[in-house]
C-alpha positions in Angstrom: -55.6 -141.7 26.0 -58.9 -142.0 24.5 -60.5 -139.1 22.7 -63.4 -137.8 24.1 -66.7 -137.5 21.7 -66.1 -133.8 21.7 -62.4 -133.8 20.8 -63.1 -136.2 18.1 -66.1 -133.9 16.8 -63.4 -131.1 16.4 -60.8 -133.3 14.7 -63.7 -134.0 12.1 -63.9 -130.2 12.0 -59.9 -129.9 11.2 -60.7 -132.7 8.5 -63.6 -130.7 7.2 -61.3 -128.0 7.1 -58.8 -129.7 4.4 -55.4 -129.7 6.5 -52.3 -131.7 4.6 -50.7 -132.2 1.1 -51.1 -129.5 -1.6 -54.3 -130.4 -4.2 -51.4 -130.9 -6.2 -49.9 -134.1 -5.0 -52.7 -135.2 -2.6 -55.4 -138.3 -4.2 -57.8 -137.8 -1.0 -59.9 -135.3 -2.1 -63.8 -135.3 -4.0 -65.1 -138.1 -3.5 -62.6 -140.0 -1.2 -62.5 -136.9 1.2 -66.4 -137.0 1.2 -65.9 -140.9 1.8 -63.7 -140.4 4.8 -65.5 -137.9 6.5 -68.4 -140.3 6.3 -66.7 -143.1 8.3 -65.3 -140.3 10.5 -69.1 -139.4 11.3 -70.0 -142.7 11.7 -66.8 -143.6 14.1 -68.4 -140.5 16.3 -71.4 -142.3 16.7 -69.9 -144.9 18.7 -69.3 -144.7 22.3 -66.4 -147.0 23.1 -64.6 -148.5 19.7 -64.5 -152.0 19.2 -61.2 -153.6 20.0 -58.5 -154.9 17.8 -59.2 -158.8 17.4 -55.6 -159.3 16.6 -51.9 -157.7 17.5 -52.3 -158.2 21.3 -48.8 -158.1 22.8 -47.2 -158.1 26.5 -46.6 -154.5 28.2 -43.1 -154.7 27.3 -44.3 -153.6 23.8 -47.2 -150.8 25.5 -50.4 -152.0 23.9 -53.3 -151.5 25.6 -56.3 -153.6 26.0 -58.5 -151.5 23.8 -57.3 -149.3 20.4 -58.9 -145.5 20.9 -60.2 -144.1 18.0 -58.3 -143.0 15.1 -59.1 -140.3 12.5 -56.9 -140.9 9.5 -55.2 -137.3 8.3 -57.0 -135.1 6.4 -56.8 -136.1 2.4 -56.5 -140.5 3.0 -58.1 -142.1 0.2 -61.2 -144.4 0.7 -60.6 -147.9 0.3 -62.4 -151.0 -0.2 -60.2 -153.5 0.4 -60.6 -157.4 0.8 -60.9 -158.8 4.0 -57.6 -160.4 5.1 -57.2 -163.8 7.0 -59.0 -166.3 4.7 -58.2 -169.9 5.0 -56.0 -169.8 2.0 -54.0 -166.7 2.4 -50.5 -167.5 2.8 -49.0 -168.9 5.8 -46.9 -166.8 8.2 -43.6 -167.1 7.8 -41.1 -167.9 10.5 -40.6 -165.0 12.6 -37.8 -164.4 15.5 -39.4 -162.1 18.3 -36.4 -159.2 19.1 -38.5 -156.8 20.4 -36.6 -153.3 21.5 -38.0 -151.3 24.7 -41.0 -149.4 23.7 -42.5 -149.0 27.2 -44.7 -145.8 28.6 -42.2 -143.3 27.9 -41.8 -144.3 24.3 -45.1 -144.7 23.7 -46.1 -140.9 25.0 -43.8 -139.8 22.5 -44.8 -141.4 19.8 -48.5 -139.9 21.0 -46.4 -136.5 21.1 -45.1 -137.3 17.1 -48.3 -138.3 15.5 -50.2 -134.8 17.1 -47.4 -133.1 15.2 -47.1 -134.9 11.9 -50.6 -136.1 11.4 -52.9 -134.8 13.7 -54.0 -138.3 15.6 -54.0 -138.8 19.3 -52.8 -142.2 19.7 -49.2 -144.1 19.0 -51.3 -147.3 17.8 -51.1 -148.5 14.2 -54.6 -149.3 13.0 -55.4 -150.7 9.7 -52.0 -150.1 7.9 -52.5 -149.0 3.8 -48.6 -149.5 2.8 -45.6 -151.3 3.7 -41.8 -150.2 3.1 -39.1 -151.1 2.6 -36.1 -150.0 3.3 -32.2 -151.4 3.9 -30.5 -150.8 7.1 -26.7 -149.1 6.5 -25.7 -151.3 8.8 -23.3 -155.0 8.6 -25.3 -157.3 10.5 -28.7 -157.3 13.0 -26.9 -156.8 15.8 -25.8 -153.4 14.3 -29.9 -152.7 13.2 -31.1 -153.3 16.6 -28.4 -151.2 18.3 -29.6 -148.6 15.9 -33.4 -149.0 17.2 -33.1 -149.9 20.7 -32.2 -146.8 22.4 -34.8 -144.2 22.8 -32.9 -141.2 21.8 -33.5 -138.2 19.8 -32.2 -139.7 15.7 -29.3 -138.4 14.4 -31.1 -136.6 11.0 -34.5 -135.1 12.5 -33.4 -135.0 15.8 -36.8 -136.2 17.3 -38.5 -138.6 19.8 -39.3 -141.1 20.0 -36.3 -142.6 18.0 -36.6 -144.0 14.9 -37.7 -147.9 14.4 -39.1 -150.6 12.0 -41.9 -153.5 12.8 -39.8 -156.2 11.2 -35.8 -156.7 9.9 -34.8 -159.4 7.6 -30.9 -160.6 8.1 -28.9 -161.1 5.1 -28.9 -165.0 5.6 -33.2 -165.0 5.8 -33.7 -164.8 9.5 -36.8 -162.5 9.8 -36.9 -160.5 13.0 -39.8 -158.5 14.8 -39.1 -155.6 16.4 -41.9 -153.8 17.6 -45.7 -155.3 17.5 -47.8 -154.9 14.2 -50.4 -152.3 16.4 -48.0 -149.8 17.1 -46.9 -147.2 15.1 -43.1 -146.8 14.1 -40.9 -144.2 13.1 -39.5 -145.7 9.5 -41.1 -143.0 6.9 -41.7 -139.5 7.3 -45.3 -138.9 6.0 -46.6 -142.8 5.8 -45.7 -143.6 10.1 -49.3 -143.2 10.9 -50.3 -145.9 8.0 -46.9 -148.0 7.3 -45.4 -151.2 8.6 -41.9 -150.8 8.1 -39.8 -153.7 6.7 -35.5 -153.0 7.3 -33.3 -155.5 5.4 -29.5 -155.5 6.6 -27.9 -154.6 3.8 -26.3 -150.8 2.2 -27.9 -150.9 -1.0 -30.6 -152.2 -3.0 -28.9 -154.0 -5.3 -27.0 -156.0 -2.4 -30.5 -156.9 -0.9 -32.0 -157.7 -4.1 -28.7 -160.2 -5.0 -29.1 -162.2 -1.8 -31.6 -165.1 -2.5 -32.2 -166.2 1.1 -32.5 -162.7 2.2 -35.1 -161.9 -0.9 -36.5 -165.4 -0.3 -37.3 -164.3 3.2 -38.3 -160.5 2.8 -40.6 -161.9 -0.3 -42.3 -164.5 2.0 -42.7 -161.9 5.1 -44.4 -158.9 2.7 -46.4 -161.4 1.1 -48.3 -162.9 4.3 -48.5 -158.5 5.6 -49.9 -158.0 2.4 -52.8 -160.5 2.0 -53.1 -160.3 6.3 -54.0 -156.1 5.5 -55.5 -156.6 2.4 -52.4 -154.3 0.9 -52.3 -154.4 -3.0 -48.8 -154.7 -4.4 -49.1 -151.1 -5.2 -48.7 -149.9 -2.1 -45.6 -152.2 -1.2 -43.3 -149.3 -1.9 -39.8 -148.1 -1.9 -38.6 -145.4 1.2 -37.3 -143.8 -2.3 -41.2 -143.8 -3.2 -43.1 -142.2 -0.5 -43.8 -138.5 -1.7 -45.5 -140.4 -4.4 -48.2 -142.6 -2.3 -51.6 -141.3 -1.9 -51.1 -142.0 1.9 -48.5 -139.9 2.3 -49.4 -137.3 4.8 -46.7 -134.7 6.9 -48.2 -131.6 8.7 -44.8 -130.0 9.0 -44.6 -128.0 6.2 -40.5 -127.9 6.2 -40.6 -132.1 6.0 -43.2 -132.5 3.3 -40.7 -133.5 0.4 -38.1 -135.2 3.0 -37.5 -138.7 1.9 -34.6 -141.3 1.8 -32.6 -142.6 -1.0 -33.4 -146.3 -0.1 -34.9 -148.7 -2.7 -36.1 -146.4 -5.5 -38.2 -146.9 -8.1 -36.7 -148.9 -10.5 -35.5 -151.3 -8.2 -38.9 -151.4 -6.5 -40.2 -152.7 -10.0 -38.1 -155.6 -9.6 -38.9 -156.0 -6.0 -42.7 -155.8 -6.6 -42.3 -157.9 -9.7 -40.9 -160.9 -7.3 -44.2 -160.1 -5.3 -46.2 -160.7 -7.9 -44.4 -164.2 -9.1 -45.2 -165.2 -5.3 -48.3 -165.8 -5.7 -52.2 -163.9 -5.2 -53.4 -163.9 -1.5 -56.0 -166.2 -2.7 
C-alpha cells in the first residue's frame, strides 16, 4: 500500500492545485499552504519513510510494520508544535483494551474512504492535530461497542467501513480502547484523517459533563492524548465544532457542512475549561 515516488509527486500536484474547503472557511492557505507543500517536497525526497516509533499493535488491529507516506489534504495548516513524551508529561491513565475487528477487509476500506474524503492512500492515523468528543446515544458500553463492532455500511451515510472511535469512557470512569492510536477511525466527517476520537456513554452533554467519575476519567485520558500529540486545548473540540477547525477537510462537496449535534460550543467551553484546571503538559 505504499505510494510510489511518482504517485506521491502527482498528489503534490493535486495539492499545488488547491483541492478542499472554500477560501472562505479554510486557514491553510499563504503561508501555511506554501509551508506544507514544503514538507510534502521534502517527504518526496525520501525513499522509504521512517517508521512510527510508537502505536505498534497485534494484526488483530491491521497495522503494519512500517507507516507509508502520508500527504495531509490540500489547505492543513503548518504547525510547530512541542514535542510530546517528556519525562513530566502526564502519566497514562488506566486504559481497558476492547478492541473491535478491524482486520484486512476493514482496513481496505478505510484505504477506499480516505481516497474519497481526503485524497490519502493509507487507513493509518499519523500525527493527529485534534481530538473529539463526542457522547454515544447509547445506555451502557456494551451498547457503544455493539454499535462499533460490526463492519457494516452506518445507518446515516450509509458507508464502509463502519463508523468507530479510538477510545470510550463508561459513565462510572472505565476508559476503553477501541481501535489503536495509528489507525484512522470514522468518528467526524472532515477531521477522520487527523482526529482521535473520544465517545463517552452518555445522550447528552450535559449528562456527561454532571458525572464526576466519568468527567474525571475523560479529563485524565484527553489530557495524557493531548500533551502525548502536542495538541493545544484548542483543538480538543466538540463533534458540534468541527466545520469550524482549521483541520477540517471533506472532498465531497454534498458532506462539507454535515456535522452532529454532540457537545457544542458552549458546553465545550466548560469541557475545555476543566482541561485547562488539569494542569499544563509540562
Amino acid at each position: 500500500m505504499h505510494a510510489t515516488l511518482a504517485a506521491l509527486a502527482a498528489s503534490l500536484l493535486a495539492l499545488a492545485g488547491g483541492c478542499g474547503k472554500s477560501a472562505s472557511v479554510s486557514a491553510g492557505d499563504g503561508e501555511g499552504r506554501t509551508q506544507l507543500l514544503a514538507r510534502t517536497a521534502a517527504a518526496l525526497s525520501a525513499a522509504k519513510p521512517a517508521p512510527r516509533a510508537t502505536d505498534r499493535t497485534s494484526s488483530n488491529a491491521g497495522e503494519g510494520a512500517q507507516a507509508s507516506a502520508t500527504v495531509p489534504p490540500a489547505g492543513t495548516p503548518a504547525t510547530n508544535r512541542s514535542p510530546s513524551g517528556s519525562s513530566s508529561s502526564p502519566a497514562r491513565p488506566a486504559i481497558v483494551q476492547s478492541p473491535i475487528p478491524f482486520g484486512q477487509k476493514r482496513r481496505s476500506e478505510m484505504v477506499s474512504y480516505a481516497r474519497r474524503h481526503y485524497g490519502l492512500d493509507s487507513y493509518r492515523l499519523i500525527d493527529p492535530h485534534v481530538i473529539v468528543i463526542h457522547y454515544s446515544q447509547t445506555p451502557d458500553f456494551q451498547s457503544t461497542w455493539n454499535t462499533f463492532a460490526p463492519d457494516v455500511p452506518d445507518s446515516e451515510l450509509h458507508e464502509l467501513p463502519n463508523t468507530c472511535a479510538h477510545f470510550v469512557v463508561d459513565a462510572d470512569g472505565t476508559i476503553h480502547q477501541l481501535v489503536p492510536l495509528g489507525v484512522m477511525c470514522r468518528h467526524t466527517v472532515g477531521l477522520n484523517w487527523t482526529a482521535i476520537g473520544v465517545e463517552h456513554v452518555g445522550y447528552s452533554d450535559g449528562e456527561v459533563l454532571s458525572r464526576a467519575r466519568q468527567m474525571r476519567a475523560s479529563l485524565r485520558l484527553v489530557r495524557w492524548l493531548r500533551c502525548r500529540y502536542g495538541i493545544p486545548v484548542g483543538d480538543v473540540i466538540g463533534h458540534n465544532e468541527s466545520l469550524s477547525s482549521p483541520y477540517h477537510h471533506e472532498n465531497v462537496a454534498a458532506l462539507r457542512d454535515q456535522t452532529h449535534s454532540d457537545f457544542n460550543r458552549a458546553d465545550m467551553r466548560i469541557y475545555r475549561a476543566r482541561l485547562r484546571a488539569a494542569g499544563p503538559c509540562q
